[in-house]
C-alpha positions as CSV (number, residue, x, y, z in Angstrom):
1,X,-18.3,-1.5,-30.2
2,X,-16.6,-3.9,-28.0
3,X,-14.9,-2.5,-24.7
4,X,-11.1,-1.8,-24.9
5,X,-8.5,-1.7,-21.6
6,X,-6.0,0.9,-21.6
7,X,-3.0,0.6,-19.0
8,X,-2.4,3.8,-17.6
9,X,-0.4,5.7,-14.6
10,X,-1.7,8.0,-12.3
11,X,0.9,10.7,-11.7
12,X,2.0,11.9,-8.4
13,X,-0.6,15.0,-9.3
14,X,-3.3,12.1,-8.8
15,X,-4.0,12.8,-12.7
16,X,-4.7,10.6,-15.1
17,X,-4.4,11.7,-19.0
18,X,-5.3,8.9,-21.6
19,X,-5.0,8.9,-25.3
20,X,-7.5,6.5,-26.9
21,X,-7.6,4.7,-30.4
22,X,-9.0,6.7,-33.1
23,X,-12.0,4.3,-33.7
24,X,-13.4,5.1,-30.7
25,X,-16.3,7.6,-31.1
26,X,-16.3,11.3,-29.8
27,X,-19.1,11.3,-27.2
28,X,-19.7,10.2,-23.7
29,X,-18.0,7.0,-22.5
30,X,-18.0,5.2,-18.7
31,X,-14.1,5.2,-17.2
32,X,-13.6,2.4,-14.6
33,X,-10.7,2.9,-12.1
34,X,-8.9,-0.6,-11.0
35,X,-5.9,-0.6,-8.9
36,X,-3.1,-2.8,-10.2
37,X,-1.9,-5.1,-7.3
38,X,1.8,-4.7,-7.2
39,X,2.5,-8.2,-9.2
40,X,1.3,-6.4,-12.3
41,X,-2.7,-8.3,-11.7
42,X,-5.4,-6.3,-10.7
43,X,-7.0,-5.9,-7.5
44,X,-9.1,-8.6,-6.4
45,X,-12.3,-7.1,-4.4
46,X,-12.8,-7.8,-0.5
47,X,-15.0,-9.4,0.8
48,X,-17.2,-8.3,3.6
49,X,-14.7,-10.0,6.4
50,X,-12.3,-8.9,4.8
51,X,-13.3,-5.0,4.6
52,X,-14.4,-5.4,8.1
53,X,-11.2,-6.7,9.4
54,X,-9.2,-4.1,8.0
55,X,-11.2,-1.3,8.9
56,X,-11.3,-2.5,12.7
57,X,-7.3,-2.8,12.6
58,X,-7.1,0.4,11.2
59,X,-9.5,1.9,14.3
60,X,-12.4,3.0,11.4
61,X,-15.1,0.3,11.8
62,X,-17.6,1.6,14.5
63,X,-18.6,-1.1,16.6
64,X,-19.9,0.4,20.1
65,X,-23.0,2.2,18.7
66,X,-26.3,2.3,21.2
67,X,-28.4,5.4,22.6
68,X,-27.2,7.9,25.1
69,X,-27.2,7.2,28.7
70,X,-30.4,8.0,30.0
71,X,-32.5,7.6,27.1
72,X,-35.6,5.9,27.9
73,X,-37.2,3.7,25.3
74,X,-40.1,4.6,23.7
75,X,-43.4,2.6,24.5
76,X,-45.0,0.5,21.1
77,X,-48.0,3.5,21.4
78,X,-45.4,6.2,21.3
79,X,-44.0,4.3,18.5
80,X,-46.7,3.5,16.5
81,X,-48.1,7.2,16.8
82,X,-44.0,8.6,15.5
83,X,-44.5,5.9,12.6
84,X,-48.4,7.2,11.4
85,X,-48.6,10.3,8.9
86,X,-50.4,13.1,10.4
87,X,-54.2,13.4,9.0
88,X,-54.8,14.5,5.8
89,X,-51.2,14.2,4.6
90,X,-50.5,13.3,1.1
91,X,-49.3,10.2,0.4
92,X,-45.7,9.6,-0.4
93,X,-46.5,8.1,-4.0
94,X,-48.0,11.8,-5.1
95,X,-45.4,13.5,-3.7
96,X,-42.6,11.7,-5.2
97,X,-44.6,12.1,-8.8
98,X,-45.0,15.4,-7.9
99,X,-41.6,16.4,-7.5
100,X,-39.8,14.2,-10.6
101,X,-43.2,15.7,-12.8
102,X,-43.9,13.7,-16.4
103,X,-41.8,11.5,-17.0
């Protein structure tokens, strides 16, 4: 069955009630929510500048993240020991199949 698009309007309630065509199926279906720009066309996406620009003018896009004051950094033997399972641990791949079982 080919896809159908169905203009709609959320209400003030943020609810959105739809009443589709008959010949579409009972059973599960995917709903995909697209703003309508206010010229009646949809919503382009942003692109990445874009996103970032507008979160940084709206004070939301983190830029000044670094470690504590007075955090020292770890030497590359500290850090190869914090990277390295412990001795005798399983390994990740039997845990995983483990835990989703028979697939």
């Amino acid at each position: 069955m080919s896809a159908i698009t169905i203009t709609a309007v959320v209400g003030p309630d943020h609810k959105l009630v739809i009443d589709v065509p008959g010949e579409i199926p009972p059973g599960p279906v995917s709903v995909v929510i697209q703003p309508v720009a206010q010229g009646g066309e949809p919503a382009r996406e942003l692109t990445r500048a874009e996103a970032r620009a507008r979160l940084l003018a709206a004070g939301k896009l983190v830029t000044d993240i670094h470690a504590p004051e007075g955090t020292v950094s770890l030497s590359p033997h500290e850090l190869l020991k914090v990277g390295r399972m412990p001795e005798g641990t399983r390994p990740s791949e039997e845990l995983i199949d483990e835990d989703r079982g028979e697939h």
